[in-house]
CHARMM internal coordinates of N, CA and C (Angstrom, degrees):
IC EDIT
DIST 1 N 1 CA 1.4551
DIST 1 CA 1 C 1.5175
ANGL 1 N 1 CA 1 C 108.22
DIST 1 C 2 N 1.5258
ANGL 1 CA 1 C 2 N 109.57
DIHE 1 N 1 CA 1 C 2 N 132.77
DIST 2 N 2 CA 1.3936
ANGL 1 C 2 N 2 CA 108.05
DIHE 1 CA 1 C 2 N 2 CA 177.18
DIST 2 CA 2 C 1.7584
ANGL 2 N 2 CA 2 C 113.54
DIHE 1 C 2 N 2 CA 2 C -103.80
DIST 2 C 3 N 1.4421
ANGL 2 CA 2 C 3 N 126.34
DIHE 2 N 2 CA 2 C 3 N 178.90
DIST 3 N 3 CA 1.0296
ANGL 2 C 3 N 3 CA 128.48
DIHE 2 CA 2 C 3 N 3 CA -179.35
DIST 3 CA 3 C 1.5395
ANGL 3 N 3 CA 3 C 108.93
DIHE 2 C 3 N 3 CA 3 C -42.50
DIST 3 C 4 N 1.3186
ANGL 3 CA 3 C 4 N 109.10
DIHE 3 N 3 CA 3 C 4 N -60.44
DIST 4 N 4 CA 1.3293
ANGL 3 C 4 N 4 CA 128.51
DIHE 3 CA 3 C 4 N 4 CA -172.57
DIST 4 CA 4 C 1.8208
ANGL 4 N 4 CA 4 C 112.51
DIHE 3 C 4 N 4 CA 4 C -43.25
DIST 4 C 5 N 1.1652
ANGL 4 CA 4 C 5 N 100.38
DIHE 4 N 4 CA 4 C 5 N -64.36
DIST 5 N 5 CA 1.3110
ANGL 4 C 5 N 5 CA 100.27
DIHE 4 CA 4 C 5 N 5 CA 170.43
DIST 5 CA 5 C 1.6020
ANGL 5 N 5 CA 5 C 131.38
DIHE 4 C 5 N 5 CA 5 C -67.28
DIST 5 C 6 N 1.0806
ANGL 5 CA 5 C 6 N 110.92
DIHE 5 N 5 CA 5 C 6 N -19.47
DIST 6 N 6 CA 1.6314
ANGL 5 C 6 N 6 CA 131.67
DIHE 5 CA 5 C 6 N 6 CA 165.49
DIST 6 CA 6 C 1.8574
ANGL 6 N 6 CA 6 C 87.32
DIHE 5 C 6 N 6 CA 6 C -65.02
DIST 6 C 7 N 0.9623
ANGL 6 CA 6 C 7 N 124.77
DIHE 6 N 6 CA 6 C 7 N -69.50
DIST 7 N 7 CA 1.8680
ANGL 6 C 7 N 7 CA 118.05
DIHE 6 CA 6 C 7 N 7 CA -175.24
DIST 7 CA 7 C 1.1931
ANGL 7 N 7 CA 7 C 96.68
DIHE 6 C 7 N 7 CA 7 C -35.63
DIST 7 C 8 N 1.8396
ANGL 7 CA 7 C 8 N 126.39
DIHE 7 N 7 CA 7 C 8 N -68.02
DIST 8 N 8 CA 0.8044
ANGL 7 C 8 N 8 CA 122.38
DIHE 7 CA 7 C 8 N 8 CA -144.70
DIST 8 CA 8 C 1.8267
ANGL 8 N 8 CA 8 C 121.04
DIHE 7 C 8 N 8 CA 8 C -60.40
DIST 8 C 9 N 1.5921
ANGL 8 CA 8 C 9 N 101.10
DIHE 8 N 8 CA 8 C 9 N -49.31
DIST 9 N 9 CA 1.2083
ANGL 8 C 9 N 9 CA 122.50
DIHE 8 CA 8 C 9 N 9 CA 150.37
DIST 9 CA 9 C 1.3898
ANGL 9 N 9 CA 9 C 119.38
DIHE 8 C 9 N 9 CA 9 C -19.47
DIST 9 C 10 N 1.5787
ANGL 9 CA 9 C 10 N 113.62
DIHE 9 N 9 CA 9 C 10 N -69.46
DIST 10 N 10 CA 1.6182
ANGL 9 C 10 N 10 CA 124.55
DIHE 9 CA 9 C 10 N 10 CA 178.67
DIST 10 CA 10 C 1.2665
ANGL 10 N 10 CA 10 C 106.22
DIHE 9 C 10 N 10 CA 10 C -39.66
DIST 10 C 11 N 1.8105
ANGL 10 CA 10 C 11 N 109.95
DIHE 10 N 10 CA 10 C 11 N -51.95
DIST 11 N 11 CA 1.5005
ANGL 10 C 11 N 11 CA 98.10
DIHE 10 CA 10 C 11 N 11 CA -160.77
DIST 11 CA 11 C 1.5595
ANGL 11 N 11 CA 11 C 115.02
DIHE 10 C 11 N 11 CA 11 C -90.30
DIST 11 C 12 N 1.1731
ANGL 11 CA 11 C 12 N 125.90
DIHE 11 N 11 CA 11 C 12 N 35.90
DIST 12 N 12 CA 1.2396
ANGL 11 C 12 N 12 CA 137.46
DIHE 11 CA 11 C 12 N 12 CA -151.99
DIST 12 CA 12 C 2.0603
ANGL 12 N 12 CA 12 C 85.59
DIHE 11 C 12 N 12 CA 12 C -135.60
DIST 12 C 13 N 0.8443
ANGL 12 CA 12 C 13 N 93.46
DIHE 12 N 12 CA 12 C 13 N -66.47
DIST 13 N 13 CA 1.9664
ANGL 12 C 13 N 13 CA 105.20
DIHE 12 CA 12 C 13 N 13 CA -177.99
DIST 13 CA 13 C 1.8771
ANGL 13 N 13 CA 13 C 98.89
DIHE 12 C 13 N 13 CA 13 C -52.47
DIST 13 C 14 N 1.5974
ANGL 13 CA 13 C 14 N 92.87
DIHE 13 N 13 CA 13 C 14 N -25.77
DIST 14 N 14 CA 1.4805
ANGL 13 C 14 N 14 CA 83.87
DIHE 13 CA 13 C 14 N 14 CA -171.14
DIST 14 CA 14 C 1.4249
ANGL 14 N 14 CA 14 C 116.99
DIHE 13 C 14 N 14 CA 14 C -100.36
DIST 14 C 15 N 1.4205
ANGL 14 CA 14 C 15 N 111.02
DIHE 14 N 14 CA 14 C 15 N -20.18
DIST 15 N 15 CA 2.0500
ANGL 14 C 15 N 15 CA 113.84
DIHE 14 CA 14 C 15 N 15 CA 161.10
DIST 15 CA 15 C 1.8103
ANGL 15 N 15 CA 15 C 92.96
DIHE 14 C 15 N 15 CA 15 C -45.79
DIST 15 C 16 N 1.2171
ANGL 15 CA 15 C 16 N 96.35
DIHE 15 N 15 CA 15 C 16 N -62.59
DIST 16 N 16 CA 1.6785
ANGL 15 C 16 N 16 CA 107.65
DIHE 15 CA 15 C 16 N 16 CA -144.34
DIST 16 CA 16 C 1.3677
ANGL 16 N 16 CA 16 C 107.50
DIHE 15 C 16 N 16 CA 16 C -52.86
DIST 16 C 17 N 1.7152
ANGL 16 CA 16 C 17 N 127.93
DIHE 16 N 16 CA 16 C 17 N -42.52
DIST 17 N 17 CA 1.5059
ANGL 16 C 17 N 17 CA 157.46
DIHE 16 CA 16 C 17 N 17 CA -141.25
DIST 17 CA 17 C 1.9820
ANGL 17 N 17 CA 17 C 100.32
DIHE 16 C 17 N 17 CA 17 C -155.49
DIST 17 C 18 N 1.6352
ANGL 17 CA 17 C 18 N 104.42
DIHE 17 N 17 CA 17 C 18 N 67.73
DIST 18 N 18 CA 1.6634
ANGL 17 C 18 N 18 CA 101.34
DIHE 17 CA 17 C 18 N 18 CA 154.38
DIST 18 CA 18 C 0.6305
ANGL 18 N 18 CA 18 C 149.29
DIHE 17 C 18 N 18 CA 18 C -44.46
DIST 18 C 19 N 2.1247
ANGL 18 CA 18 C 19 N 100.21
DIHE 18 N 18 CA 18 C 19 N -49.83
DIST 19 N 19 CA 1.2364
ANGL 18 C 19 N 19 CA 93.14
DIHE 18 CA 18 C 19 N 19 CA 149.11
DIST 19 CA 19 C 1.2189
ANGL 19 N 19 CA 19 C 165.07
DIHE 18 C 19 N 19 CA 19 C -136.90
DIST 19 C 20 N 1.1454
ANGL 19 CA 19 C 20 N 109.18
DIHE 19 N 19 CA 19 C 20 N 60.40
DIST 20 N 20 CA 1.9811
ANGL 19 C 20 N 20 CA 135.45
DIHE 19 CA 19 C 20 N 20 CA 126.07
DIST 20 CA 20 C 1.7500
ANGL 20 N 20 CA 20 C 118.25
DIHE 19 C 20 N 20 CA 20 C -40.45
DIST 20 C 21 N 1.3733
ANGL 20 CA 20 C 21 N 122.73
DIHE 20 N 20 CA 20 C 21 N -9.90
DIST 21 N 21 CA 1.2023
ANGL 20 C 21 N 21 CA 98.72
DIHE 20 CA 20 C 21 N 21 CA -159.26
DIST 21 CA 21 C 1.4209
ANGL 21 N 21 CA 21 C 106.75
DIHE 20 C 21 N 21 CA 21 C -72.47
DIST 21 C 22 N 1.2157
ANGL 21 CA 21 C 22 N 138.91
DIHE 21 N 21 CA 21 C 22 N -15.08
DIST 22 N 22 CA 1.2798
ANGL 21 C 22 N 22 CA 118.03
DIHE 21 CA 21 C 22 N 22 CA -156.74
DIST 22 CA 22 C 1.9500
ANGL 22 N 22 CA 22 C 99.31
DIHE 21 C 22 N 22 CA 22 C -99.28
DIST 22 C 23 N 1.2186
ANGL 22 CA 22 C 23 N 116.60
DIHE 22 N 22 CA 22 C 23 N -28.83
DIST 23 N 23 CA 1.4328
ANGL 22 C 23 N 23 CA 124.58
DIHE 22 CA 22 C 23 N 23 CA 174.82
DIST 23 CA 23 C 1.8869
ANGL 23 N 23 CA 23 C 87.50
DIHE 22 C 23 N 23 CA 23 C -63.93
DIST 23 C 24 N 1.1874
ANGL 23 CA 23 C 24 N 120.64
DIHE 23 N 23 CA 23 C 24 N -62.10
DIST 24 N 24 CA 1.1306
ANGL 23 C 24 N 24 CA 86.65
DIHE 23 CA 23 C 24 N 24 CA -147.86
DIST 24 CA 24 C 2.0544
ANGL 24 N 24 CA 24 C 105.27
DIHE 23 C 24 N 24 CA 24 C -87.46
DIST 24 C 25 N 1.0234
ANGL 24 CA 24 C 25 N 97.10
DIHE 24 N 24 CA 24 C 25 N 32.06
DIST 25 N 25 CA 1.6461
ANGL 24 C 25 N 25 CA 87.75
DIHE 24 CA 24 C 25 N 25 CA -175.86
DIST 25 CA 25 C 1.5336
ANGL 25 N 25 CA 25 C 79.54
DIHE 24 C 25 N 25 CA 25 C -111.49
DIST 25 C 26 N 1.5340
ANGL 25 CA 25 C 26 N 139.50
DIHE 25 N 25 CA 25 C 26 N -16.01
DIST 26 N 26 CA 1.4198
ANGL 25 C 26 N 26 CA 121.06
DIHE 25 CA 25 C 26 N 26 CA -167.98
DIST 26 CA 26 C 2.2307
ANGL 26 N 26 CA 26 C 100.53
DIHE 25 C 26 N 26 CA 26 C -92.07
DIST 26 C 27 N 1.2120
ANGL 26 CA 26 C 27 N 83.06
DIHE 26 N 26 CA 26 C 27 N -12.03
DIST 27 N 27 CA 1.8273
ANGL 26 C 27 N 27 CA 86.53
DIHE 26 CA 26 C 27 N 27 CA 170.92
DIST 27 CA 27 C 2.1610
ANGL 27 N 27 CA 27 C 112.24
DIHE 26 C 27 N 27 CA 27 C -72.41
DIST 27 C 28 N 2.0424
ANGL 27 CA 27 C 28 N 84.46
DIHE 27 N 27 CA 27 C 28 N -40.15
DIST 28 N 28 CA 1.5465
ANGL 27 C 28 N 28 CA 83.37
DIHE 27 CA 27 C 28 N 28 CA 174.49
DIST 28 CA 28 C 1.5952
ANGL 28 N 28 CA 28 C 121.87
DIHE 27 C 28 N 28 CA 28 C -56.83
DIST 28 C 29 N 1.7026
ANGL 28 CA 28 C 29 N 97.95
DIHE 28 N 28 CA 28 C 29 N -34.92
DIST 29 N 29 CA 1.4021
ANGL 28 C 29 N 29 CA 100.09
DIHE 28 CA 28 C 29 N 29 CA -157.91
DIST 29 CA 29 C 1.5456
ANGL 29 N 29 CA 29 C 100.82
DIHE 28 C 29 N 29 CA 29 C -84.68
DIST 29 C 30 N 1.2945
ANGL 29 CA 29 C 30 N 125.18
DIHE 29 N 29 CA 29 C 30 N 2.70
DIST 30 N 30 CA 1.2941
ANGL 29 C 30 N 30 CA 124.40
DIHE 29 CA 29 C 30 N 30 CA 173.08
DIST 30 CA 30 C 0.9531
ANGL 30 N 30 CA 30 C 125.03
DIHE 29 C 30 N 30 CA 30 C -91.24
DIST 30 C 31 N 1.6955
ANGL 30 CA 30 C 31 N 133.36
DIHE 30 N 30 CA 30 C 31 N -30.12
DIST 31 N 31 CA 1.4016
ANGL 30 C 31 N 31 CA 153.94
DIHE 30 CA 30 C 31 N 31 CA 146.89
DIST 31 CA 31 C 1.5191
ANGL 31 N 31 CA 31 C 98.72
DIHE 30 C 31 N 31 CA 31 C -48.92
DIST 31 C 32 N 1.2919
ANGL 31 CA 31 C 32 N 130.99
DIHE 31 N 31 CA 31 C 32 N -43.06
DIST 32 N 32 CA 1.5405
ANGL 31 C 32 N 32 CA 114.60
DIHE 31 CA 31 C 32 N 32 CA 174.84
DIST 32 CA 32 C 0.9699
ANGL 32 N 32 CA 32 C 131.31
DIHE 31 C 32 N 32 CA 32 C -82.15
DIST 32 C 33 N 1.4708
ANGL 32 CA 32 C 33 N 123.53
DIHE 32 N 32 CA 32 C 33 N -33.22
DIST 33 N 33 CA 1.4396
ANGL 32 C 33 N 33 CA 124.07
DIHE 32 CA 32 C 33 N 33 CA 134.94
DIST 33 CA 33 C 1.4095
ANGL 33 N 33 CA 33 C 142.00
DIHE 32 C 33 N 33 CA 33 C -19.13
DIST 33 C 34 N 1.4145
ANGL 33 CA 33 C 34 N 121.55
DIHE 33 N 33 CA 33 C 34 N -71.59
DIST 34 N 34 CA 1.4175
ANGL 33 C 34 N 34 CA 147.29
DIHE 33 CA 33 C 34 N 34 CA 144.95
DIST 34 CA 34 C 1.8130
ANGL 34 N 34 CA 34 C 107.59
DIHE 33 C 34 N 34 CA 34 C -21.06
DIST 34 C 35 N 1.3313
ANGL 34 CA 34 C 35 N 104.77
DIHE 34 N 34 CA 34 C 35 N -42.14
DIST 35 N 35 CA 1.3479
ANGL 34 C 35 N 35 CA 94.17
DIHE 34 CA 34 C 35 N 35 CA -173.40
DIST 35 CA 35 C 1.1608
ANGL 35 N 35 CA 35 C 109.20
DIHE 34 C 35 N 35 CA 35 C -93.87
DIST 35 C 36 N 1.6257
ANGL 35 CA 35 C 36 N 122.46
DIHE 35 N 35 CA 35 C 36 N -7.89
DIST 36 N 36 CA 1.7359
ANGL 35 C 36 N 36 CA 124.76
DIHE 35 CA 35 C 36 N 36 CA -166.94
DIST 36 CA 36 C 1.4810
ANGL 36 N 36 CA 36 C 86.50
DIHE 35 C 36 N 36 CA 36 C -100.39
DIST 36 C 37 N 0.7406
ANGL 36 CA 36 C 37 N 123.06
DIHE 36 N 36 CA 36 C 37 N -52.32
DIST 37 N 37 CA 2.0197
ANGL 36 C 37 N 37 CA 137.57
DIHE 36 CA 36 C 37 N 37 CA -164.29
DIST 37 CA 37 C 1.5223
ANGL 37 N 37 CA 37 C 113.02
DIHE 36 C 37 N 37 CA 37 C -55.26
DIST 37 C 38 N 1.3420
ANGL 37 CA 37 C 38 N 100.60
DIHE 37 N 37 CA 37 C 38 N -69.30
DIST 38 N 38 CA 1.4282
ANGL 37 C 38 N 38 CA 107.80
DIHE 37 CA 37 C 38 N 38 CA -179.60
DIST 38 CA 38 C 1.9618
ANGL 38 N 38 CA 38 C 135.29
DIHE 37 C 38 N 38 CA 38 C -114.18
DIST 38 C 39 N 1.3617
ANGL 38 CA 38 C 39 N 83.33
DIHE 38 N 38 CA 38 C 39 N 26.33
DIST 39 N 39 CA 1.3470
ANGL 38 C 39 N 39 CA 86.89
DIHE 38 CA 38 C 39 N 39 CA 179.98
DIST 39 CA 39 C 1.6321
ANGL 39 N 39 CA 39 C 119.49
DIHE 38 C 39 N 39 CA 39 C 68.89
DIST 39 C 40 N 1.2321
ANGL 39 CA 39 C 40 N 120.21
DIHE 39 N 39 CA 39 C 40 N 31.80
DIST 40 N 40 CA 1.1413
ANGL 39 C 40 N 40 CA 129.50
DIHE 39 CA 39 C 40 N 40 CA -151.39
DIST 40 CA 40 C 1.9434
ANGL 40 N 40 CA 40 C 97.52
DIHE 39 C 40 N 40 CA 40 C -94.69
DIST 40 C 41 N 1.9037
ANGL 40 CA 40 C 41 N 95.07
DIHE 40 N 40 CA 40 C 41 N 149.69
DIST 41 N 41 CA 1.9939
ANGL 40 C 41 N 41 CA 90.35
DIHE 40 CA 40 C 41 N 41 CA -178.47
DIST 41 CA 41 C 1.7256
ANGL 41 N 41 CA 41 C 85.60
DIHE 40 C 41 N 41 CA 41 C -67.78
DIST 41 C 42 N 1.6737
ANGL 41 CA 41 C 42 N 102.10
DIHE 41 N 41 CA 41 C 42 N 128.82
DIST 42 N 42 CA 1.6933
ANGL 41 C 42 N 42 CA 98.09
DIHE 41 CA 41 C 42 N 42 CA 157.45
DIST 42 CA 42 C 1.4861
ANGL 42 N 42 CA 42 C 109.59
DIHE 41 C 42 N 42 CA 42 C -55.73
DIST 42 C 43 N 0.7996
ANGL 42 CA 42 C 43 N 105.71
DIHE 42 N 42 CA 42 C 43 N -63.40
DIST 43 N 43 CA 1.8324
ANGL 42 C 43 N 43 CA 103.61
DIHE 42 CA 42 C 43 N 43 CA -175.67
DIST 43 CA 43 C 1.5247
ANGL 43 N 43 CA 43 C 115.77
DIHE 42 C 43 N 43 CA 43 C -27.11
DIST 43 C 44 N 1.3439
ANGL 43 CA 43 C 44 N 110.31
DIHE 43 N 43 CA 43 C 44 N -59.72
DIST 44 N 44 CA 1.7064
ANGL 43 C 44 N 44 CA 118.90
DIHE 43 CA 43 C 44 N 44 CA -165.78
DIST 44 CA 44 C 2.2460
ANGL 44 N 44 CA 44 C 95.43
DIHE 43 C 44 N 44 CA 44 C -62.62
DIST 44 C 45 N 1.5540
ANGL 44 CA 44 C 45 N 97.30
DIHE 44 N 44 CA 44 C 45 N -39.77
DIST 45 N 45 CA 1.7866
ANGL 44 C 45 N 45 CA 96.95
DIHE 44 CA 44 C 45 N 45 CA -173.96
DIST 45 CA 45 C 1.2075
ANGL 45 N 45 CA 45 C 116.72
DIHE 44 C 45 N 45 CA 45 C -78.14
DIST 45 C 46 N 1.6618
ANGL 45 CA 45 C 46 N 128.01
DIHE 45 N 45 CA 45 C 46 N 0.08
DIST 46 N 46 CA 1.0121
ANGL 45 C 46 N 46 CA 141.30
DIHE 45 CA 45 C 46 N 46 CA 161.95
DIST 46 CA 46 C 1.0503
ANGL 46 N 46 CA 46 C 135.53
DIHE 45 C 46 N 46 CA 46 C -77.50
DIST 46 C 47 N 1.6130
ANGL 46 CA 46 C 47 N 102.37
DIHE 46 N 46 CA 46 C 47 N -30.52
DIST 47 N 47 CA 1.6024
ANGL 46 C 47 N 47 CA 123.25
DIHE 46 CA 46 C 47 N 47 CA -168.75
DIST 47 CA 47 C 1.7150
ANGL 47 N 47 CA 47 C 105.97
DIHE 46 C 47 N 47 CA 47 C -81.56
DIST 47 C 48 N 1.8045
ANGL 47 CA 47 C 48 N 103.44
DIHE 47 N 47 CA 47 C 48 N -45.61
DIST 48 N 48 CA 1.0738
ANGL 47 C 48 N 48 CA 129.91
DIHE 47 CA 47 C 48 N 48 CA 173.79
DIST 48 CA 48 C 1.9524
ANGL 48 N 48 CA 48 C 107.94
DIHE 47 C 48 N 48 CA 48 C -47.88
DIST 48 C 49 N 1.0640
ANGL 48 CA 48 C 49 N 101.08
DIHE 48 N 48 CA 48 C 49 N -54.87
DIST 49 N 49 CA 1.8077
ANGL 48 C 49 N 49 CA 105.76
DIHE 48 CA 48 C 49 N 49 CA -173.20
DIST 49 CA 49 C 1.4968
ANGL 49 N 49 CA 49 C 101.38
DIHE 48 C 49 N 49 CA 49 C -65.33
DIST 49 C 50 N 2.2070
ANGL 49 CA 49 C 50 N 122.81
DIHE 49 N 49 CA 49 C 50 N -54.54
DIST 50 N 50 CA 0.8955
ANGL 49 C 50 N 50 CA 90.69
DIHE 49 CA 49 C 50 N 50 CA 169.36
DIST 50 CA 50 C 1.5968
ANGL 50 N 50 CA 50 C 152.98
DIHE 49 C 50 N 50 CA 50 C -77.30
DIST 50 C 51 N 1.2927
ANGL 50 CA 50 C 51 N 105.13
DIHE 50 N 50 CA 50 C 51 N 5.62
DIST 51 N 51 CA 1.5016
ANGL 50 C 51 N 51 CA 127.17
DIHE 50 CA 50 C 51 N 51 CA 168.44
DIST 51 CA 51 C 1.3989
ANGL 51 N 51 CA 51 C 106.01
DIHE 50 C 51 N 51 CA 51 C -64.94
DIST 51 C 52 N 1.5131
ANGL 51 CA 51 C 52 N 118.75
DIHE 51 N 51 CA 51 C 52 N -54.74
DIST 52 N 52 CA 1.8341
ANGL 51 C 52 N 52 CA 113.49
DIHE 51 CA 51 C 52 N 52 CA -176.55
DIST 52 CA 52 C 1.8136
ANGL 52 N 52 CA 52 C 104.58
DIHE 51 C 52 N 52 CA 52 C -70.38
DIST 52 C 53 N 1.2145
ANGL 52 CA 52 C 53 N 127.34
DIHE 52 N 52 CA 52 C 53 N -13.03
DIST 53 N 53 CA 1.3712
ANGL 52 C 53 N 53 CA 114.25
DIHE 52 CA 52 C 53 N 53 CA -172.13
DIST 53 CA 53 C 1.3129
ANGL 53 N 53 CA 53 C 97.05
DIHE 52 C 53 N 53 CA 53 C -88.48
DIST 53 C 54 N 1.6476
ANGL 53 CA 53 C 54 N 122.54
DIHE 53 N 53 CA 53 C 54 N -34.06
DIST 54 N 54 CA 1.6072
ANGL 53 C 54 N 54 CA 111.17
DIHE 53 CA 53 C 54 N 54 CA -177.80
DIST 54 CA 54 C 1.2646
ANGL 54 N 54 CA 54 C 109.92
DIHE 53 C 54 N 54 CA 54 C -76.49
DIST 54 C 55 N 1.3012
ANGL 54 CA 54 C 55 N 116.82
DIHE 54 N 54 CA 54 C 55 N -30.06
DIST 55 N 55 CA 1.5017
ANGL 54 C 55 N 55 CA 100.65
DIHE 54 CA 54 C 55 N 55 CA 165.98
DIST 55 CA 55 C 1.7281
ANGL 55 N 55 CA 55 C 122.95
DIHE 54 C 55 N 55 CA 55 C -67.42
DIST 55 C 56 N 1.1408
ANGL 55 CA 55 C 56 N 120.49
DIHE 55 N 55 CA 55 C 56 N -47.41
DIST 56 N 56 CA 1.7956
ANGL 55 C 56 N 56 CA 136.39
DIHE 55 CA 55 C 56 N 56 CA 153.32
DIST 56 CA 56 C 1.7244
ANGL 56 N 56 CA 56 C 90.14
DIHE 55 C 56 N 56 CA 56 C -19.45
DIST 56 C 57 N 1.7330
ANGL 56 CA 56 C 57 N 118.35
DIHE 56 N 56 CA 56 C 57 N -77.52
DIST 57 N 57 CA 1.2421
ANGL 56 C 57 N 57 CA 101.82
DIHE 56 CA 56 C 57 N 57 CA -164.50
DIST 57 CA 57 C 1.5224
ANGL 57 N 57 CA 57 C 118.47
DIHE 56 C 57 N 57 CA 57 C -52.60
DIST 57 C 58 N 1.7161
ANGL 57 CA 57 C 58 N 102.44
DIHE 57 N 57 CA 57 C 58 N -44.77
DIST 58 N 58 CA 1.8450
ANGL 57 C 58 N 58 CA 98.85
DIHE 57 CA 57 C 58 N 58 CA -161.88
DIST 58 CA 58 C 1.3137
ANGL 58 N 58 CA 58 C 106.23
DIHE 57 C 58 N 58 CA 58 C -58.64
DIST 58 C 59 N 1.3855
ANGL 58 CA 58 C 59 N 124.83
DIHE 58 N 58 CA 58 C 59 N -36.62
DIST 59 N 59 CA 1.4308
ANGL 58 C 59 N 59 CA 117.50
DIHE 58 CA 58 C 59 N 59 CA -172.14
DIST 59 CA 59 C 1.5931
ANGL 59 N 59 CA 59 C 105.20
DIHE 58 C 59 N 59 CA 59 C -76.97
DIST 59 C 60 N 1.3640
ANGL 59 CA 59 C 60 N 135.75
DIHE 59 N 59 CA 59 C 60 N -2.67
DIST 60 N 60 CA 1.4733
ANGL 59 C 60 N 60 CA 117.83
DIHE 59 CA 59 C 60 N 60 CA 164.83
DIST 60 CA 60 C 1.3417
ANGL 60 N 60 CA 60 C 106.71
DIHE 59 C 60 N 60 CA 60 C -99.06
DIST 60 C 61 N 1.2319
ANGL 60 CA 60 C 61 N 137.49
DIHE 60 N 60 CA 60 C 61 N -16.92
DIST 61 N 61 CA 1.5757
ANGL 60 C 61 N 61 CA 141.18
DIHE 60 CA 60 C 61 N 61 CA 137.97
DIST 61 CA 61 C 0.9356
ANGL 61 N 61 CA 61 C 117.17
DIHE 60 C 61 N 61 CA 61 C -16.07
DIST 61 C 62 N 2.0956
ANGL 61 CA 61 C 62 N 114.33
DIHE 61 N 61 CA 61 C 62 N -67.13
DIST 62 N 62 CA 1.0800
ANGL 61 C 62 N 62 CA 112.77
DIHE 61 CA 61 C 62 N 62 CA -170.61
DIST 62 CA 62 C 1.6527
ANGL 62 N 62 CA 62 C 124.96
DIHE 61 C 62 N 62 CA 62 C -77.91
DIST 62 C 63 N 1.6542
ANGL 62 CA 62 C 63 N 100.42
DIHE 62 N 62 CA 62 C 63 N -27.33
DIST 63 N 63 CA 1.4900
ANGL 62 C 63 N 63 CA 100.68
DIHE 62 CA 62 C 63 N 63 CA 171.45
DIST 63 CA 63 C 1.1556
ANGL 63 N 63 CA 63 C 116.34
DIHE 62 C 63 N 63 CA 63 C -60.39
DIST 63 C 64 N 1.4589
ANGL 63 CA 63 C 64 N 134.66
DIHE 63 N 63 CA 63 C 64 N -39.78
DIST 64 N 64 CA 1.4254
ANGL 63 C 64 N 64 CA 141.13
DIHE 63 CA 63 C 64 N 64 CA -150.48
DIST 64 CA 64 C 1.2355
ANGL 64 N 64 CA 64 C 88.90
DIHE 63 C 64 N 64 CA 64 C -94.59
DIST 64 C 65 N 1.3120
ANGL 64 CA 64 C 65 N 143.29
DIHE 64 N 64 CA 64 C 65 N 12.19
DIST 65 N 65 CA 1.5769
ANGL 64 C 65 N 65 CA 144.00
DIHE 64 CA 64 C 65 N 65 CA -170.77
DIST 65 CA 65 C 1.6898
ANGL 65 N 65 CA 65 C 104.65
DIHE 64 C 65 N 65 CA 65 C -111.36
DIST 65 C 66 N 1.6995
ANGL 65 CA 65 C 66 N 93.54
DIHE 65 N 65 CA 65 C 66 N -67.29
DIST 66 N 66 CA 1.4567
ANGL 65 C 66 N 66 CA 105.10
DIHE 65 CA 65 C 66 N 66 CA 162.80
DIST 66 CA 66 C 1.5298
ANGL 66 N 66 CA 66 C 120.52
DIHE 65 C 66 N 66 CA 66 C -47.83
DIST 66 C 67 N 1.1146
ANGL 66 CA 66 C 67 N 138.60
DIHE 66 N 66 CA 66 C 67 N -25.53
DIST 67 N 67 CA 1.6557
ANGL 66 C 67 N 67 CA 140.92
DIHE 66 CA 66 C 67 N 67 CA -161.43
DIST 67 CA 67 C 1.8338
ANGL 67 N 67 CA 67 C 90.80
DIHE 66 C 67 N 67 CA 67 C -87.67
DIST 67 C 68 N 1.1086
ANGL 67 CA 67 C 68 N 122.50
DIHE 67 N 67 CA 67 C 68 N -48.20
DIST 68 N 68 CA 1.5435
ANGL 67 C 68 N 68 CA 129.39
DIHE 67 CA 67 C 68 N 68 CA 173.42
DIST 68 CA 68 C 1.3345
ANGL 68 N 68 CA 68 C 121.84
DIHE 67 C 68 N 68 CA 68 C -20.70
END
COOR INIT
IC SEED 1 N 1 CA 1 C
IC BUILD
């Protein structure tokens, strides 16, 4: 996964889940960071962000499930 598609992703998590947007746009901006900053594989800091946003989503899934 590249930067690009990590956006695309973001803004897709973020129609669906509003409000998430700001957690999960600060995961984007950390994967873009990571890759400007430290020389980082984009791929591996991409994979990483989208791994914490699916977890970010399931656990507001599960809260908003539990509150029911």
């Amino acid at each position: 996964m590249r930067l690009q598609e990590l956006y695309i992703y973001c803004r897709e998590v973020i129609e669906k889940y509003p409000e998430l947007a700001d957690e999960v746009m600060q995961h984007f901006a950390l994967a873009e960071m990571e890759c400007e900053d430290d020389a980082s594989s984009e791929e591996h800091e991409c994979e990483l962000s989208y791994t914490d946003i699916e977890d970010l989503v399931a656990e507001y899934k599960s809260n908003t499930t539990a509150k029911r």
